[in-house]
C-alpha positions in Angstrom: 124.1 -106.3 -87.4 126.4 -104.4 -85.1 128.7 -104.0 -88.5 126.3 -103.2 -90.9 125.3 -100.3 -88.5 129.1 -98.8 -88.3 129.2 -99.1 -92.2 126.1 -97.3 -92.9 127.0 -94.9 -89.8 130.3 -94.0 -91.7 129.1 -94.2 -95.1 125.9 -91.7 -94.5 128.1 -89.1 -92.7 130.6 -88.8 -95.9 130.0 -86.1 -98.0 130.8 -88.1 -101.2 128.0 -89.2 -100.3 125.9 -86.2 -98.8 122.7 -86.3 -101.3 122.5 -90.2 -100.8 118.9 -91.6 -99.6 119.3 -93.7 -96.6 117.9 -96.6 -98.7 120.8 -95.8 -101.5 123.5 -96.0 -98.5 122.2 -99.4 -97.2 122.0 -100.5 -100.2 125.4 -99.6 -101.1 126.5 -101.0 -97.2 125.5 -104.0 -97.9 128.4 -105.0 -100.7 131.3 -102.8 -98.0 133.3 -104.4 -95.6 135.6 -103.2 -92.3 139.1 -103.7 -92.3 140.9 -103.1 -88.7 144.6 -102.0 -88.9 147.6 -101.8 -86.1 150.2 -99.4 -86.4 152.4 -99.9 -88.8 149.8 -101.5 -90.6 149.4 -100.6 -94.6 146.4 -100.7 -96.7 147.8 -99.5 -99.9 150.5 -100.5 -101.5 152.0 -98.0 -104.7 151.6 -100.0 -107.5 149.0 -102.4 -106.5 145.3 -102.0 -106.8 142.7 -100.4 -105.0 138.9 -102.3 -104.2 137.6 -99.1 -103.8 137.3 -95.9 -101.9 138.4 -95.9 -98.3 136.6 -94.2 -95.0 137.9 -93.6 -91.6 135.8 -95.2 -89.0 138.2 -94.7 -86.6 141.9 -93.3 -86.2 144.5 -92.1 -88.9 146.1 -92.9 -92.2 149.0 -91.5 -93.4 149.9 -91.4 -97.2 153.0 -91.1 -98.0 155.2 -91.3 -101.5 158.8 -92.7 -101.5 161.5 -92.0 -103.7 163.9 -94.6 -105.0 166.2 -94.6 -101.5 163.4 -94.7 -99.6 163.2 -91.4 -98.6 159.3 -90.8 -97.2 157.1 -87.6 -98.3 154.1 -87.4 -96.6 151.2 -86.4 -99.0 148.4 -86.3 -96.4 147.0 -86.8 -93.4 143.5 -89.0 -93.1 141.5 -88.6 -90.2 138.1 -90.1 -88.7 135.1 -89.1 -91.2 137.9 -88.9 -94.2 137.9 -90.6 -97.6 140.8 -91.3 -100.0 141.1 -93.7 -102.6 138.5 -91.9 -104.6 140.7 -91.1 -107.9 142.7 -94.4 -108.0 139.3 -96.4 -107.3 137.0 -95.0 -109.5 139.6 -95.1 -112.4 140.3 -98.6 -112.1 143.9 -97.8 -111.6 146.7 -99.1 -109.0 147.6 -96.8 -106.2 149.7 -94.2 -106.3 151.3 -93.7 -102.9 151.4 -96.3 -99.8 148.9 -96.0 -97.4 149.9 -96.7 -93.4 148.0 -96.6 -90.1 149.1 -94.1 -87.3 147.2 -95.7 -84.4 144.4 -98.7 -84.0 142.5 -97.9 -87.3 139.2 -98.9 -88.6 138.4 -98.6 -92.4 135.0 -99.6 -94.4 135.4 -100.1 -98.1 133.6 -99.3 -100.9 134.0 -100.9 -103.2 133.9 -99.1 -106.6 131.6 -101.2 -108.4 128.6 -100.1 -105.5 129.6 -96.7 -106.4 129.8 -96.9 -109.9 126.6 -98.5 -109.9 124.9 -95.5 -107.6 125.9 -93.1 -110.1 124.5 -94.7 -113.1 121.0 -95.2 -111.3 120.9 -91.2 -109.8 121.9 -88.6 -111.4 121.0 -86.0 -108.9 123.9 -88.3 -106.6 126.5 -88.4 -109.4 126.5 -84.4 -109.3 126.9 -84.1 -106.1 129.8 -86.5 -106.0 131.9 -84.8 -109.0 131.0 -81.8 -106.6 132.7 -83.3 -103.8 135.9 -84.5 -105.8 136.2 -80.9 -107.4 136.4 -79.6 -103.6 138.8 -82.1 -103.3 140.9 -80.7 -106.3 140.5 -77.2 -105.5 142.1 -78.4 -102.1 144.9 -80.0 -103.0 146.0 -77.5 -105.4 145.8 -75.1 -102.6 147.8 -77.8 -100.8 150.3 -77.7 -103.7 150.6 -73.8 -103.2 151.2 -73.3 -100.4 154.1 -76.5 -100.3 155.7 -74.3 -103.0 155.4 -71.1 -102.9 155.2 -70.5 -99.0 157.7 -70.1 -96.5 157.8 -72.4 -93.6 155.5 -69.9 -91.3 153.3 -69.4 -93.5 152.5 -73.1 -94.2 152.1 -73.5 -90.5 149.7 -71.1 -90.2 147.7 -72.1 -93.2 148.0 -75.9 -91.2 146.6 -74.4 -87.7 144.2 -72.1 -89.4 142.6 -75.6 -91.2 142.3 -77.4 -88.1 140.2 -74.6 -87.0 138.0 -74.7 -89.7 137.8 -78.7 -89.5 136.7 -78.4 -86.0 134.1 -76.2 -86.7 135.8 -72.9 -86.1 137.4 -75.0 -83.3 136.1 -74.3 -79.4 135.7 -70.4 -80.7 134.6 -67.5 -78.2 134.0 -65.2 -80.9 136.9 -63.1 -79.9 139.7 -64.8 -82.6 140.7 -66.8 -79.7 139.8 -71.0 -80.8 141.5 -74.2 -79.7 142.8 -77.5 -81.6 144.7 -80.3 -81.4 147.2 -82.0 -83.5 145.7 -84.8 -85.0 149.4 -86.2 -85.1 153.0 -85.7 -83.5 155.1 -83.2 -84.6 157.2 -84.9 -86.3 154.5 -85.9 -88.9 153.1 -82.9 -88.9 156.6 -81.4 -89.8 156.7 -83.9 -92.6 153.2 -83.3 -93.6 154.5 -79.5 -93.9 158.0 -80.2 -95.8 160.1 -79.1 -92.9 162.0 -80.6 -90.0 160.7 -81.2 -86.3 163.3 -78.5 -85.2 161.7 -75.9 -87.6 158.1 -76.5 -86.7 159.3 -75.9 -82.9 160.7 -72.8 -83.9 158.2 -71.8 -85.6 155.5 -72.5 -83.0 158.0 -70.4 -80.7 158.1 -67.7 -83.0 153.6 -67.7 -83.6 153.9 -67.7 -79.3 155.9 -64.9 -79.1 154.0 -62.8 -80.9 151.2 -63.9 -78.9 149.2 -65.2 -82.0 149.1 -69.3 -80.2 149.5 -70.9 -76.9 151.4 -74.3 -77.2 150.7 -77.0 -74.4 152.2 -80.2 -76.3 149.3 -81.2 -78.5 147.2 -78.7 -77.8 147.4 -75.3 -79.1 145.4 -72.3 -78.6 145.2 -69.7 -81.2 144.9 -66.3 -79.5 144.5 -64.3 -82.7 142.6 -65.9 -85.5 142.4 -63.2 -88.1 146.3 -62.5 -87.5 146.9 -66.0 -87.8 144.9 -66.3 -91.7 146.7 -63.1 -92.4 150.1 -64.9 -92.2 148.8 -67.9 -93.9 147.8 -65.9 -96.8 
């Protein structure tokens, strides 16, 4: 019981599934399943396939593509309330990248066939999903930019100007001044941006100088929001 109520929990507060009745996401709870992870611990392999689409109970999940010497790219960062899997899953198609846990993780799976099965019964639901996966789209190819064509500040500040907006405009006064956290070390966060740890510390130097962020380890106080986006655009 205790498990059906932590899938449905999950599941209901996704917004792949945000038009979903809450008889449509027991319904689709019922056929999902939890899978707890260590560190270390993968639950994707590139090349193998996927059951289905996978949620974030708990924790994070890095992705990450590997060249043929093994050097690591990280593609994304997956954190508590976050899906991925979607594309590979609902294509019937083997993964594309491997999939690792940063901490103690907890996943629910979908699997496809549940989901498939939603859309062919509700319409109204299949819009809003193909909604959802366009933002996702639209996102990475914003993610895409700005790993291309931006210099290494400016893909900082794009990065800490997102975690506001993830945490709601972050702990926000209303005077530009919000606060967040790293959902990660540095040194995958310099990964996740395409640059060494030594550059992201001089970077976060340089943003503190010029009084735009406060860094205390983890947590990082941006003092002047609107500055802040201006850089990252």
């Amino acid at each position: 019981m205790h498990t059906q109520r932590l899938i449905e929990g999950v599941v209901s507060n996704l917004k792949l599934f945000r038009e979903a009745s809450p008889r449509q996401i027991g319904d689709m709870g019922k056929h999902c399943w939890i899978v707890a992870l260590r560190r270390g611990d993968a639950i994707a392999k590139r090349g193998a396939p996927m059951p289905g689409v996978f949620a974030i109970a708990y924790g994070s999940i890095k992705l990450v593509l590997r060249s043929n010497d093994n050097e690591e790219r990280v593609l994304r960062l997956v954190g508590a309330g976050e899906t991925f899997g979607e594309a590979t899953a609902l294509l019937g198609r083997a993964a594309r990248y491997d999939a690792l846990a940063l901490a103690e993780t907890k996943i629910v799976v979908i699997p496809s066939g549940a989901i498939l099965g939603l859309i062919d019964r509700d319409p109204r639901l299949a819009r809003s999903m193909v909604n959802s996966l366009a933002e996702r789209a639209l996102a990475l190819l914003d993610e895409v930019e700005t790993a291309c064509l931006r210099r290494g500040a400016q893909r900082l500040a794009s990065y800490l100007d997102g975690l506001v907006v993830a945490n709601g405009n972050g702990n926000g006064n209303g005077n530009g001044h919000a606060t967040v956290r790293l959902p990660v070390s540095k040194t995958l966060v310099a990964a996740r941006l395409g640059i060494t740890k030594e550059t992201l510390s001089r970077l976060l130097r340089s943003l503190a100088e010029q009084r735009l962020i406060e860094v205390s380890q983890r947590e990082i106080e941006i003092l002047d929001r609107a500055a802040l986006s201006e850089m990252a655009r």
